[in-house]
C-alpha positions as protocol buffer text, in pm:
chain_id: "A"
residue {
  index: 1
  type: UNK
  ca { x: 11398 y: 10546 z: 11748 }
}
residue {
  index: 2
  type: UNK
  ca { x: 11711 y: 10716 z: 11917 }
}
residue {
  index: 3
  type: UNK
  ca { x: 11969 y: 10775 z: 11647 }
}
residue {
  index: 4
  type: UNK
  ca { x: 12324 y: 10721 z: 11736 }
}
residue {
  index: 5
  type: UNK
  ca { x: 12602 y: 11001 z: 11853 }
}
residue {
  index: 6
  type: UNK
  ca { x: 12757 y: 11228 z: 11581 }
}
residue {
  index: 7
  type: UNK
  ca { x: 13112 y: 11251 z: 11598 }
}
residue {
  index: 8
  type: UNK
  ca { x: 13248 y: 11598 z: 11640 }
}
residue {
  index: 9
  type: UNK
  ca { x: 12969 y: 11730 z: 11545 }
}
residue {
  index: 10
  type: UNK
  ca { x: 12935 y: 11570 z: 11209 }
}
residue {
  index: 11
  type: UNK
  ca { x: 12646 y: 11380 z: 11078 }
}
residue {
  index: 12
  type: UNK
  ca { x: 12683 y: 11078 z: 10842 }
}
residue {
  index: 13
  type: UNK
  ca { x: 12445 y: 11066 z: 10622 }
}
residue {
  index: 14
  type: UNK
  ca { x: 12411 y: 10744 z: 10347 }
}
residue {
  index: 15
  type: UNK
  ca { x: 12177 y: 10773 z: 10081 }
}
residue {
  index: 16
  type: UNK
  ca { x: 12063 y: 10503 z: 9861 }
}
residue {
  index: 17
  type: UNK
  ca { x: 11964 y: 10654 z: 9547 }
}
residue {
  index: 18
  type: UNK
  ca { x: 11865 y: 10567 z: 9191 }
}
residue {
  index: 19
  type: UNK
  ca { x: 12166 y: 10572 z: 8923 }
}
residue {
  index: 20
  type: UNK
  ca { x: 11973 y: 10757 z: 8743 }
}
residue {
  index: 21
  type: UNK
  ca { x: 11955 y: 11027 z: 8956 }
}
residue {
  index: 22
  type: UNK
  ca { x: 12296 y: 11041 z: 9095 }
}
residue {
  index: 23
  type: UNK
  ca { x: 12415 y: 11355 z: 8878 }
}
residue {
  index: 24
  type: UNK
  ca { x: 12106 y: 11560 z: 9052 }
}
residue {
  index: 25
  type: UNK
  ca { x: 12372 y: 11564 z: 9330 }
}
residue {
  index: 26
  type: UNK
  ca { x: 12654 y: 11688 z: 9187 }
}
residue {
  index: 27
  type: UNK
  ca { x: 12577 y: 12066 z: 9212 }
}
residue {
  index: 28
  type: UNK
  ca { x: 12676 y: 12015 z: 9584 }
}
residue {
  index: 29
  type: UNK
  ca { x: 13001 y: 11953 z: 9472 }
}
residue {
  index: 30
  type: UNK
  ca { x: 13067 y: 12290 z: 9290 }
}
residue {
  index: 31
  type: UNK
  ca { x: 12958 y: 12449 z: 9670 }
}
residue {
  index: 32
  type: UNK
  ca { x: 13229 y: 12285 z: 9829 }
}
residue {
  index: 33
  type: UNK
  ca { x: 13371 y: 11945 z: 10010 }
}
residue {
  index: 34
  type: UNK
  ca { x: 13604 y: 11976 z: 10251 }
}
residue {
  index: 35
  type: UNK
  ca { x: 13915 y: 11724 z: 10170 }
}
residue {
  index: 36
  type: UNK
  ca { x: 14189 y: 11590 z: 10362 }
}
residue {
  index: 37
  type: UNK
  ca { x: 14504 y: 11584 z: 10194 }
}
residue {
  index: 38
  type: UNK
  ca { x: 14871 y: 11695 z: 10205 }
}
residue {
  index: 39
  type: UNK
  ca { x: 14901 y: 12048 z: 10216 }
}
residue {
  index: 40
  type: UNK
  ca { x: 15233 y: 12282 z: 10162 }
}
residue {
  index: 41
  type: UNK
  ca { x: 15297 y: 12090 z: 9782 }
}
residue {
  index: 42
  type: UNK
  ca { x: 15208 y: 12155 z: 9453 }
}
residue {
  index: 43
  type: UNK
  ca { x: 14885 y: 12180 z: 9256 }
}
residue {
  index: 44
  type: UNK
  ca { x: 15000 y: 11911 z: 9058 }
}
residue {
  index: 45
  type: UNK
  ca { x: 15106 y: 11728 z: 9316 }
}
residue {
  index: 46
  type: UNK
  ca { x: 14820 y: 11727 z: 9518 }
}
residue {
  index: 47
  type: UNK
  ca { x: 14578 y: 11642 z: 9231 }
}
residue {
  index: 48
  type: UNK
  ca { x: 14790 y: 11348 z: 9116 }
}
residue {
  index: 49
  type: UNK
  ca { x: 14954 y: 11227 z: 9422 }
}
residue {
  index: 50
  type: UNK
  ca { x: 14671 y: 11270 z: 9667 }
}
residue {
  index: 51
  type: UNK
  ca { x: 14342 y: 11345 z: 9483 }
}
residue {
  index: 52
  type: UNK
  ca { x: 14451 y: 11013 z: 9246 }
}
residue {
  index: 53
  type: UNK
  ca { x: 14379 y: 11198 z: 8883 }
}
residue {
  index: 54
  type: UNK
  ca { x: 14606 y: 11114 z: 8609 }
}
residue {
  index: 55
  type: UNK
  ca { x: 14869 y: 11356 z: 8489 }
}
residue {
  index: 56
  type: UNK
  ca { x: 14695 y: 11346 z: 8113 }
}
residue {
  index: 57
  type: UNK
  ca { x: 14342 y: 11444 z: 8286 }
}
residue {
  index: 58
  type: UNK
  ca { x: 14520 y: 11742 z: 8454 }
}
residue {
  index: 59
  type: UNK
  ca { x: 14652 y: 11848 z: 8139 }
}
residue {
  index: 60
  type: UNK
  ca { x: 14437 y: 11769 z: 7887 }
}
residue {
  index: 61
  type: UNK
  ca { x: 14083 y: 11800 z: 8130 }
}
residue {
  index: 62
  type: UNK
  ca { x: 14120 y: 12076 z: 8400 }
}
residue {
  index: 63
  type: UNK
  ca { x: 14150 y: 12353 z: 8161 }
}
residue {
  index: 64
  type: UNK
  ca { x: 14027 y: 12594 z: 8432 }
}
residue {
  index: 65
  type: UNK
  ca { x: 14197 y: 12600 z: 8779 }
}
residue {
  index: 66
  type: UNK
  ca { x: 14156 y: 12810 z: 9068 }
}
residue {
  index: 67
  type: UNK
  ca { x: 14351 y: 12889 z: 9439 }
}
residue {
  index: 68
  type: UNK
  ca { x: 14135 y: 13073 z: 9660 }
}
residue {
  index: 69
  type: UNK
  ca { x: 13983 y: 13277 z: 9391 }
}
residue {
  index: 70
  type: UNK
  ca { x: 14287 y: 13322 z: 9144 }
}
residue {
  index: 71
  type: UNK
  ca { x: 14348 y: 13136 z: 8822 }
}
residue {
  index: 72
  type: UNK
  ca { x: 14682 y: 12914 z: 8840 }
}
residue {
  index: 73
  type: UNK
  ca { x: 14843 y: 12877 z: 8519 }
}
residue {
  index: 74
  type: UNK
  ca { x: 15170 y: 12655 z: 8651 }
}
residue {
  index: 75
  type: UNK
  ca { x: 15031 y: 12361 z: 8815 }
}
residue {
  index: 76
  type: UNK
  ca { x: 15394 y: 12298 z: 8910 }
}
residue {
  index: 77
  type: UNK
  ca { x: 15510 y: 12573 z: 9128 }
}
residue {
  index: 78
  type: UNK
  ca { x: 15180 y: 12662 z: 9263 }
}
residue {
  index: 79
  type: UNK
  ca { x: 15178 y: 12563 z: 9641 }
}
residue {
  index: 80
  type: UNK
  ca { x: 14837 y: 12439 z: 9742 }
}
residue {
  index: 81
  type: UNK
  ca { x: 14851 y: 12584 z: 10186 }
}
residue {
  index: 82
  type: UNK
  ca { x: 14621 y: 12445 z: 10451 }
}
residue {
  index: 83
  type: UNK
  ca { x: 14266 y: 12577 z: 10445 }
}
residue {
  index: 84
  type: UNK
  ca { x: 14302 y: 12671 z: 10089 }
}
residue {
  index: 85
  type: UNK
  ca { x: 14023 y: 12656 z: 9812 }
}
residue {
  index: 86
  type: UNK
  ca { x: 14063 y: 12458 z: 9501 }
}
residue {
  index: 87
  type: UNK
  ca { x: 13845 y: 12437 z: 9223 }
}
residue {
  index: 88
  type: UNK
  ca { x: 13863 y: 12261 z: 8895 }
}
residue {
  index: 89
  type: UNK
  ca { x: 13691 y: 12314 z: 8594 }
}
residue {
  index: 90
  type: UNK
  ca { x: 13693 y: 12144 z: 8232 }
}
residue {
  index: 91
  type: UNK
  ca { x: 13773 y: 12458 z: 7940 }
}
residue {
  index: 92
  type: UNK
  ca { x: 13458 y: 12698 z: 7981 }
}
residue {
  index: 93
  type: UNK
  ca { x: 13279 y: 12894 z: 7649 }
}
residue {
  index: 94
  type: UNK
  ca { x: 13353 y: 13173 z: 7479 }
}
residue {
  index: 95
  type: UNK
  ca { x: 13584 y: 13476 z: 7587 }
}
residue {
  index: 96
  type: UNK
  ca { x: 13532 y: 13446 z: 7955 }
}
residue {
  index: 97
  type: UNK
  ca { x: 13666 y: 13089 z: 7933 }
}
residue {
  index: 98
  type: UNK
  ca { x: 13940 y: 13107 z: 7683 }
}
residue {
  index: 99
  type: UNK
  ca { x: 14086 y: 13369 z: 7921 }
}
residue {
  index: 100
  type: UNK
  ca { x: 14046 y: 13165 z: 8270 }
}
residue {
  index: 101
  type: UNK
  ca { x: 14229 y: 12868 z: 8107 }
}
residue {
  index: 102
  type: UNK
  ca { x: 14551 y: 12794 z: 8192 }
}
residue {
  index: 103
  type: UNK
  ca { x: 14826 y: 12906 z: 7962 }
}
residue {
  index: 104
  type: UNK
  ca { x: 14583 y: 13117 z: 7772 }
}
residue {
  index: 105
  type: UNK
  ca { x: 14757 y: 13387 z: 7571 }
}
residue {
  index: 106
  type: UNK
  ca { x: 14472 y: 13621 z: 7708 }
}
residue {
  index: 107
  type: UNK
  ca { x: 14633 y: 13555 z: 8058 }
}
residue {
  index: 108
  type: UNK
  ca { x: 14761 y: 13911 z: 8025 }
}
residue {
  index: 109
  type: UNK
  ca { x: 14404 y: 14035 z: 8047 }
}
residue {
  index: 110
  type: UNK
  ca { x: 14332 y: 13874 z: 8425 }
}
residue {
  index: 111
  type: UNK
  ca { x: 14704 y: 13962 z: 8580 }
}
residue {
  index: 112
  type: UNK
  ca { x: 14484 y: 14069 z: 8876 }
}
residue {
  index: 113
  type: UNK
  ca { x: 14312 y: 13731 z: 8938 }
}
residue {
  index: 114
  type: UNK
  ca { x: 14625 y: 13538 z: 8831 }
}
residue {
  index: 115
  type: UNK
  ca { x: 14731 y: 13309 z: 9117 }
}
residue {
  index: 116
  type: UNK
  ca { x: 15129 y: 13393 z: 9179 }
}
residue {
  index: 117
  type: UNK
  ca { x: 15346 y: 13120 z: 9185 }
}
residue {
  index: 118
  type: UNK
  ca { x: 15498 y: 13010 z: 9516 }
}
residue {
  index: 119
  type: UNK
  ca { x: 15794 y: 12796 z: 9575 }
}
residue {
  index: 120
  type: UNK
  ca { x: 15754 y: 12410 z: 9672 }
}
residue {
  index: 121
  type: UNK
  ca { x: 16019 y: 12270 z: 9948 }
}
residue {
  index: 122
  type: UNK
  ca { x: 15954 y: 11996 z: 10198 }
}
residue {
  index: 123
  type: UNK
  ca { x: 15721 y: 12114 z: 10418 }
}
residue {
  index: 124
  type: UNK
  ca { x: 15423 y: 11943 z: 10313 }
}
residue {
  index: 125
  type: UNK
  ca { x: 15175 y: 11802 z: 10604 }
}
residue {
  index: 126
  type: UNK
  ca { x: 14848 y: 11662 z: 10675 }
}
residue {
  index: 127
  type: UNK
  ca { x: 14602 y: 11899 z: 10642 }
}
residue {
  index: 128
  type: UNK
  ca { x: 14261 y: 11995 z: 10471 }
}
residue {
  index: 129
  type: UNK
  ca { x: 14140 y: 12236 z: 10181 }
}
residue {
  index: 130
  type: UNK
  ca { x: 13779 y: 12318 z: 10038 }
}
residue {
  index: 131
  type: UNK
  ca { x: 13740 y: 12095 z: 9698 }
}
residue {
  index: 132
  type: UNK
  ca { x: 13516 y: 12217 z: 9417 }
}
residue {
  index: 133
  type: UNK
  ca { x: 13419 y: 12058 z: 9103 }
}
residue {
  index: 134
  type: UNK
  ca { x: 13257 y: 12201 z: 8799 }
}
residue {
  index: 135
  type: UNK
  ca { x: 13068 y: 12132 z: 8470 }
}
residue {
  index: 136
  type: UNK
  ca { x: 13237 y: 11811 z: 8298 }
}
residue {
  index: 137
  type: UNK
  ca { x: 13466 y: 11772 z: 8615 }
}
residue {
  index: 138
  type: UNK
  ca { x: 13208 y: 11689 z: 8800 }
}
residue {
  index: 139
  type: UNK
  ca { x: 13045 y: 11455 z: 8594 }
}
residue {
  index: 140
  type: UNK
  ca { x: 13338 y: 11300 z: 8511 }
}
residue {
  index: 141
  type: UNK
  ca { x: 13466 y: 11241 z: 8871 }
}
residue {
  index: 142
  type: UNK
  ca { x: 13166 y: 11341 z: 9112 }
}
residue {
  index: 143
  type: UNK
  ca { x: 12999 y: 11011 z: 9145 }
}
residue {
  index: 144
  type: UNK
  ca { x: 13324 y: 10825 z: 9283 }
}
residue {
  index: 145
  type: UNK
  ca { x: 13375 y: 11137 z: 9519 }
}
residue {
  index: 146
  type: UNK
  ca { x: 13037 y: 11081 z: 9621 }
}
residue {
  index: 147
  type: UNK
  ca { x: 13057 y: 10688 z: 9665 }
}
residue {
  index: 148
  type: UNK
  ca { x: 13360 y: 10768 z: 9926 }
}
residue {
  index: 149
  type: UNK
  ca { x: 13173 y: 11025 z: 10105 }
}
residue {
  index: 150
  type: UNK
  ca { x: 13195 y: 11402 z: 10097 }
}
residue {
  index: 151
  type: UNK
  ca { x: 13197 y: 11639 z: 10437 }
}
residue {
  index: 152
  type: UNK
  ca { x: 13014 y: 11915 z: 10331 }
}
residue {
  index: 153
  type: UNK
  ca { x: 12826 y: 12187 z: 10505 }
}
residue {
  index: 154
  type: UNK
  ca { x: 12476 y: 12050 z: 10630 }
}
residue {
  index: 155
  type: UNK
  ca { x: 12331 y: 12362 z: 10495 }
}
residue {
  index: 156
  type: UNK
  ca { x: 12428 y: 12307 z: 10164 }
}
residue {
  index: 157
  type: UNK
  ca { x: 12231 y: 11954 z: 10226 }
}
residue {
  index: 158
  type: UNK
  ca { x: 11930 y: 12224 z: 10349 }
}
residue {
  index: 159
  type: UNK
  ca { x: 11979 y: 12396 z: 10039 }
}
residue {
  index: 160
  type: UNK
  ca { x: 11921 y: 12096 z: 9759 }
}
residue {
  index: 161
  type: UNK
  ca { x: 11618 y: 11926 z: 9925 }
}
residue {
  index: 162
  type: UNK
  ca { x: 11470 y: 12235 z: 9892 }
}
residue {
  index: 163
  type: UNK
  ca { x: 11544 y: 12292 z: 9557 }
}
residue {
  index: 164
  type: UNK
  ca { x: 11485 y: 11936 z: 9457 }
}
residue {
  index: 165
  type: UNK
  ca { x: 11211 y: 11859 z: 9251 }
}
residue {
  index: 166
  type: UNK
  ca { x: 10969 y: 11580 z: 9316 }
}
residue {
  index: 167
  type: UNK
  ca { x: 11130 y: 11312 z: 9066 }
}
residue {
  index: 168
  type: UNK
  ca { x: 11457 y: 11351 z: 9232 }
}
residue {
  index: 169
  type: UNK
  ca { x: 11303 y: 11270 z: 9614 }
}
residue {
  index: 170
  type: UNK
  ca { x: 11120 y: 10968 z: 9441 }
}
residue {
  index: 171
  type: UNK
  ca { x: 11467 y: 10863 z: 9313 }
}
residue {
  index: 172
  type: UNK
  ca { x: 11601 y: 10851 z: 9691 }
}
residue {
  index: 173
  type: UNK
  ca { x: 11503 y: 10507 z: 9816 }
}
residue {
  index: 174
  type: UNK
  ca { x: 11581 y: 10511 z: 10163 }
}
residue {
  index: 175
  type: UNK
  ca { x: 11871 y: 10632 z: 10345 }
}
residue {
  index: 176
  type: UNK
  ca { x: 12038 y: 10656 z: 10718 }
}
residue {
  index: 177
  type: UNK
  ca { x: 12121 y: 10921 z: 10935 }
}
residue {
  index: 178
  type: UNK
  ca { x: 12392 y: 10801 z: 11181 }
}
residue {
  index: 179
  type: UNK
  ca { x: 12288 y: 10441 z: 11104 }
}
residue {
  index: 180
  type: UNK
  ca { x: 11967 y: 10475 z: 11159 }
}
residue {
  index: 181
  type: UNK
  ca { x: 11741 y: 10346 z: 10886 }
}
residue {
  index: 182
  type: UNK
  ca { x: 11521 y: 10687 z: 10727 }
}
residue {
  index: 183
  type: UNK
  ca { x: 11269 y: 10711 z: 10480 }
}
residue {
  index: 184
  type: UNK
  ca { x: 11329 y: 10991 z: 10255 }
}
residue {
  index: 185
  type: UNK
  ca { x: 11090 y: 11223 z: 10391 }
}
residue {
  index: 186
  type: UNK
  ca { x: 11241 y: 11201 z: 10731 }
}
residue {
  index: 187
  type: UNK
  ca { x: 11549 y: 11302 z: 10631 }
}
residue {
  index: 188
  type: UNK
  ca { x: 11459 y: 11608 z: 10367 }
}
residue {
  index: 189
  type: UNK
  ca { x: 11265 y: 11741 z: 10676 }
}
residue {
  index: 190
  type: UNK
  ca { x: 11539 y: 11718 z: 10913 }
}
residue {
  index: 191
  type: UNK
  ca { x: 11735 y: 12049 z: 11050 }
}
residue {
  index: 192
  type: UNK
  ca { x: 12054 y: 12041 z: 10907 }
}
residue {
  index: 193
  type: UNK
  ca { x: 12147 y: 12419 z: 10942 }
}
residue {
  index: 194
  type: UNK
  ca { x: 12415 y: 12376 z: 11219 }
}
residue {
  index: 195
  type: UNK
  ca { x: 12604 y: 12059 z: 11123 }
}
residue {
  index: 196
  type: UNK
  ca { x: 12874 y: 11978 z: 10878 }
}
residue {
  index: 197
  type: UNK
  ca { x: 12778 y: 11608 z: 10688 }
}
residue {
  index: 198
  type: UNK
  ca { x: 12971 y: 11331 z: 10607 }
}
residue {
  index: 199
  type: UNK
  ca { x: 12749 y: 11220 z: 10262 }
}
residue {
  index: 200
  type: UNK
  ca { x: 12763 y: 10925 z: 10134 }
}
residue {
  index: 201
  type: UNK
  ca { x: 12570 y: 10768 z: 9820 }
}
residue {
  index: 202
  type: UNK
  ca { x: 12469 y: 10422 z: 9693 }
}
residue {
  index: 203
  type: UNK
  ca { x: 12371 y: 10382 z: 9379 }
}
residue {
  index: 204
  type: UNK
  ca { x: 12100 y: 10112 z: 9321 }
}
């Protein structure tokens, strides 16, 4: 059966998968989703206003944040540009962790990797960054992100059927592939090397 047209290049993909086996998935989401937001404003703006987290989960959750690589410590006066990469993380163990977090009073010891702070005006626009979510973040948040749909790169996609074991194919009860209707097999096997993919999942 002919499946239907991407668009731009992008394949949507909808899985229908057990609840149960939802949180297999959210490793993808530490790799990377790309996001359309605002660009050109603040950390904290763009995880309130436009990524729709509370102001008490910022502060009291995403103990960890990072800008293309660097660790921010004012959420503030951070400006968040277009093409950027943003990852959140709940407070990580031991040392390492206690010095990533924000405000630590070991922030001394990673001046190197500390994100400096830029200055927000109005220039904000449409635009899109690279998303990633870790540890407690992710369960905490992946499943809606993954209910909505994620683009992420089809190799990534590659990558975790691969890797996934046997119980967490069983747990994928059918899916489509541009609207077409796949069994599960059909769609682990399928060459996603060269595509980006809009992924979408159902729980059921």
């Amino acid at each position: 059966m002919p499946q239907k047209p991407s668009h731009n290049g992008i394949k949507t993909v909808h899985l229908f998968v057990e609840k149960n086996r939802v949180p297999a998935f959210y490793p993808l989401l530490s790799r990377g989703i790309i996001v359309k937001t605002r660009v050109g404003c603040s950390v904290k703006t763009l995880i309130c206003n436009y990524l729709g987290l509370s102001a008490d989960y910022l502060e009291k959750r995403l103990q960890t944040i990072f800008l293309d690589g660097k660790a921010v410590d004012d959420t503030e006066t951070t400006v968040v540009q277009e093409g950027a990469t943003l990852a959140l993380s709940a407070a990580m163990p031991g040392l390492a962790g206690a010095t990533l977090r924000r405000g630590s009073a070991y922030a001394a010891m990673r001046n190197q990797i500390t994100h400096q702070n830029g200055t927000c005006g109005e220039s904000t626009k449409d635009g899109t960054i690279c998303l990633k979510l870790f540890n407690l973040v992710a369960a905490d948040i992946g499943q809606s992100f993954l209910e909505k749909g994620v683009l992420i790169s089809g190799r990534y996609l590659r990558d975790f059927f691969r890797s996934a074991s046997d119980k967490i194919i069983s747990g994928i009860r059918s899916g489509e592939v541009d609207g077409v209707r796949m069994n599960t097999n059909q769609i682990a096997n399928m060459d996603w090397e060269q595509t980006q993919v809009d992924l979408k999942l159902e729980a059921v």
